[in-house]
N, C-alpha and C positions, 0 to 999 in steps of 0.2 A: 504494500500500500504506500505512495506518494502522491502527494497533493499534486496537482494540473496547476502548478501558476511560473511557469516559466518565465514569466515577464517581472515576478518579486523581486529580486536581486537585484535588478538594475536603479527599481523604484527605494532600495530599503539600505543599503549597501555607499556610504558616500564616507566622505572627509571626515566628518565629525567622530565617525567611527572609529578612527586612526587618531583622531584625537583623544580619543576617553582608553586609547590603549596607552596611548604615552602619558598619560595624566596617571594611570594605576601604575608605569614603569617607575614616576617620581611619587610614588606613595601617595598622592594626594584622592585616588578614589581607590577602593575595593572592587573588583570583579568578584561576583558569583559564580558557582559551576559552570553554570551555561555558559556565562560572557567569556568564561577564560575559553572553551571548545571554541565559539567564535573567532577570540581574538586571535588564534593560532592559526593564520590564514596560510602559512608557508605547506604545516604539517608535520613538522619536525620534534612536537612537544613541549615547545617552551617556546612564552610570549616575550619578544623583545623589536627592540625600532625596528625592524628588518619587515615584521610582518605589517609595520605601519606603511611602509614603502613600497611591498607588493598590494598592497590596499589602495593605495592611491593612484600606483601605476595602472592597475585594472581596472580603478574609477573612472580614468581619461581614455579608456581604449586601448592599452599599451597592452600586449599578450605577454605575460607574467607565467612561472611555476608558482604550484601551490594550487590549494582549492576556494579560493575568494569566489564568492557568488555560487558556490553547490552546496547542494542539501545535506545535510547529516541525520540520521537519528537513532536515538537511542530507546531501548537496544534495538537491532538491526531487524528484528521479527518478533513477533508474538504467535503461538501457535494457543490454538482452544484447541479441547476435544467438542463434544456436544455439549454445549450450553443449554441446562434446563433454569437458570434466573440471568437477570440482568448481572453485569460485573460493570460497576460506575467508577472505580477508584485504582484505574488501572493507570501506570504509569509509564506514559510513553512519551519522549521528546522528539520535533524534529527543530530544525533553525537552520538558517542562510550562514553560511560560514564568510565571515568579516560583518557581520550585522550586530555591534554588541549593543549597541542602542536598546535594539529588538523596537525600531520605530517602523510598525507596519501601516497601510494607507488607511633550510641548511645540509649540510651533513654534517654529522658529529658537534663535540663542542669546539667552541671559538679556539685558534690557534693563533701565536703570534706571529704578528706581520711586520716581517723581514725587511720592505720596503719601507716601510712608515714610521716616524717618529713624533714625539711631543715636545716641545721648545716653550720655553721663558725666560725673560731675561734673570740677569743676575738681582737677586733684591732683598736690601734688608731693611728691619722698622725696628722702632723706639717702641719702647712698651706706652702704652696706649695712647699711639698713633694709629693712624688706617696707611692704607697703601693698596695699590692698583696692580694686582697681577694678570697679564694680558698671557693667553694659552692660546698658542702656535700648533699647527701640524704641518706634515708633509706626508705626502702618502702617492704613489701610483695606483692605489684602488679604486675607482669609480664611487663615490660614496652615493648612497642613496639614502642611508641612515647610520644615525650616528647616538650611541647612548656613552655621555663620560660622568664617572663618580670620581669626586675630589674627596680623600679621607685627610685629615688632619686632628688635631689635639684641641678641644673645646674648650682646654683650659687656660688655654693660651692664644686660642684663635674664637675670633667671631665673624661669622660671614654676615656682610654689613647690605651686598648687593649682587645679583648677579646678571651680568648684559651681554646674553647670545650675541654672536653676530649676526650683520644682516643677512634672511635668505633671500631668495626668488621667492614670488606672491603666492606661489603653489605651493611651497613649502610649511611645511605646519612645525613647533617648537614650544617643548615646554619645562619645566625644572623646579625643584622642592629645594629648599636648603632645611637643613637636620641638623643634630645637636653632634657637629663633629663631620657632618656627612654633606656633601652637595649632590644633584644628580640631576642630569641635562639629558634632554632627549628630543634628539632631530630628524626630519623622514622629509623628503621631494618624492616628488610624481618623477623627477629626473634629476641625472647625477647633480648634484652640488657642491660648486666650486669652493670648499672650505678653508681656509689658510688660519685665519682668526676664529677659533672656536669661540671663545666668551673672554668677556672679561671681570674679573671676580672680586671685588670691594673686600674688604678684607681690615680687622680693627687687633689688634692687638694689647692682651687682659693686659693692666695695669700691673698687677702682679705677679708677670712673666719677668725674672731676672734680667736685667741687662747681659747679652753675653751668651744666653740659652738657645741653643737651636730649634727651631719649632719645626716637626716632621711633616713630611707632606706628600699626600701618595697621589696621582692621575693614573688612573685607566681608562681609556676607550676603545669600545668595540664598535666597529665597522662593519654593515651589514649582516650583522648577528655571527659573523666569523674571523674578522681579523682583529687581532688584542695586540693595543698598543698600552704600555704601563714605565712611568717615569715616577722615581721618588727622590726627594730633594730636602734637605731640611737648610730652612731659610732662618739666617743669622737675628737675634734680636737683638739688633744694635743700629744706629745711623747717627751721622752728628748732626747738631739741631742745624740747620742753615742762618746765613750768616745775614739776609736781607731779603726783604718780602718779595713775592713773586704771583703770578696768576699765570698756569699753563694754558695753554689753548684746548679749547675742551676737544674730547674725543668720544667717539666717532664724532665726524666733522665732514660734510654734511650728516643727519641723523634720522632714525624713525622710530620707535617714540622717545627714545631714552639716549640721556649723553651721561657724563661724567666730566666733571670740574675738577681740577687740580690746584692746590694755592697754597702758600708756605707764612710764616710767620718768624722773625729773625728772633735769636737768642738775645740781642740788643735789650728787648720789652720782654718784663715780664710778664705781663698780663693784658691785652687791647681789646677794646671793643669791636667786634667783626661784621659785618654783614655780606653778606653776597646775593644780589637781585637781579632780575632778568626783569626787560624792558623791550619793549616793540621800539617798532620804527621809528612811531610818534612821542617815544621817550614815557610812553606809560608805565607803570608799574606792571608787571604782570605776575611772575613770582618770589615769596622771598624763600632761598634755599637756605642762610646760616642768618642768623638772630643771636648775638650776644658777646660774652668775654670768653676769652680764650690763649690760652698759653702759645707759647712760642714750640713751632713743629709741623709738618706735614698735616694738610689737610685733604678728603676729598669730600666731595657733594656732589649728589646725584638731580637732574634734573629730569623727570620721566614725561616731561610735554606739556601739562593741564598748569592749568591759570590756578589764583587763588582759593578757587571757591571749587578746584577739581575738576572744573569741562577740559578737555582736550582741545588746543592750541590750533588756530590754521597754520598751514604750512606758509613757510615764510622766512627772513632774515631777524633774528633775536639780537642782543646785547645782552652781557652778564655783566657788572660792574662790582667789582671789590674792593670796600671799604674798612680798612685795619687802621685804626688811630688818624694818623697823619696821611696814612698810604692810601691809592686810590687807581685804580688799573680799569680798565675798558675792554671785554672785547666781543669779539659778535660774530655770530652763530648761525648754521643754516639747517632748518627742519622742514624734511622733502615727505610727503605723504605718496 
């Protein structure tokens, strides 16, 4: 027995799908029995980016391995003998494989990959300061998805921010940060061009030693088979700089999110800070820092939306940094 609706799949089967699979990859929802049999569009037994990428590929036409859009069901038959009463509480599933919604109208495990590597620059922080670490790859693998977990020490470390880079409009991306854990998860409809995976905000506890190494693992796997894995432990130490400064924000142009960079000299102990962004017509639009602050490394995140949290048109910005006396300008472009 199978249901006549051939035409289901195409109607039940989309994007969002491949979204609610990368959303349960960073912890942030639960699948049940059924969703997980959905979500495993490859067939392989285990839900990861790979299957959000055959998902999306087969959404646009593209002919994919795997079972995306066939029926399943569980168990595979039912036999009766002679039935002399009704049986009402009989348990039988069928579902669309890649449908975890349920909105109606590999081989083997990953291996490291030889080709590919994970890069960041050299970098150290003052105990509690933040700092901006930008994660590199290189790779000859076609990537169509990509899942990386950043492991570090909570006691030492807190993740303050984290800013994928930009995909293509087809590409779907999503990420949890966890007590010690981060976890990034990216799938296209087609390979994407990845160099800059993300970049990671990052505050360091106050009462991390000067001097103390704080550990730091990256792995990611690429198309649910190639493992790339770098560990590093990043020095807790930097000397305070010597005179104020305002980096130029980055990414530069932007879509929704940048990150400010600005320093504070050993000179001043203590100054009162602000940092504001200003349209064209010299309006106000948001304030990112408000208050006193010690001499050191700062960063601020700007995620697009005005005061009151609407989302910003696309346009040329200005960020203006005010420390005491100091006073810097500079200006910004967000491409929608």
């Amino acid at each position: 027995m199978k249901p006549n609706k051939d035409w289901l799949p195409n109607q039940v089967v989309n994007s969002f799908d491949g979204s609610l699979i990368m959303q349960s990859l960073c912890h942030q929802l639960t699948l049940n029995d059924c969703q997980e049999i959905a979500a495993d569009v490859s067939g392989d037994g285990t839900i990861t980016g790979y299957d959000v990428a055959l998902l999306l590929r087969w959404r646009v036409g593209i002919p994919v391995p795997g079972y995306t859009g066939d029926w399943t069901f569980g168990p595979d038959s039912i036999c009766y003998g002679f039935l002399t009463e009704h049986q009402p509480d009989q348990d039988y599933c069928g579902l669309v494989i890649g449908d975890v919604s349920f909105n109606w109208p590999g081989d083997g495990p990953p291996k490291q990959s030889a080709g590919s590597a994970i890069s960041w620059p050299r970098i150290t922080a003052a105990p509690g300061q933040t700092f901006t670490m930008p994660i590199s790859m290189e790779t000859d693998v076609p990537v169509y998805s990509l899942d990386m977990s950043v492991a570090f020490d909570a006691t030492m470390l807190r993740a303050v921010d984290v800013i994928p880079s930009a995909l293509p409009e087809e590409a779907v991306t999503a990420h949890m940060t966890g007590d010690g854990t981060i976890r990034l998860a990216m799938a296209g409809a087609q390979p994407m061009a990845i160099n800059d995976i993300a970049r990671i905000v990052f505050e360091v506890s106050r009462e991390t030693a000067a001097g103390t190494p704080m550990p730091l693992e990256v792995t990611v796997v690429l198309n649910e088979s190639h493992v790339i894995t770098r560990s590093q432990a990043i020095p807790a130490e930097l000397p305070l700089p010597t005179e104020f400064g305002l980096a130029q924000n980055y990414p530069n142009p932007f879509n929704p999110t940048t990150v400010v960079n600005y320093q504070i000299p050993l000179t001043k102990s203590q100054v009162r800070t602000t940092l504001k962004i200003y349209n064209i017509l010299g309006q106000e639009i948001a304030v990112l820092v408000e208050g006193v602050q010690e001499p050191g490394y700062y960063t601020a995140v700007w995620d697009g939306k005005d005061r009151m949290g609407t989302d910003v048109a696309s346009g040329v910005y200005y960020y203006r940094l005010e420390a005491g006396d100091y006073t810097s300008t500079r200006c910004m472009l967000l491409l929608k």
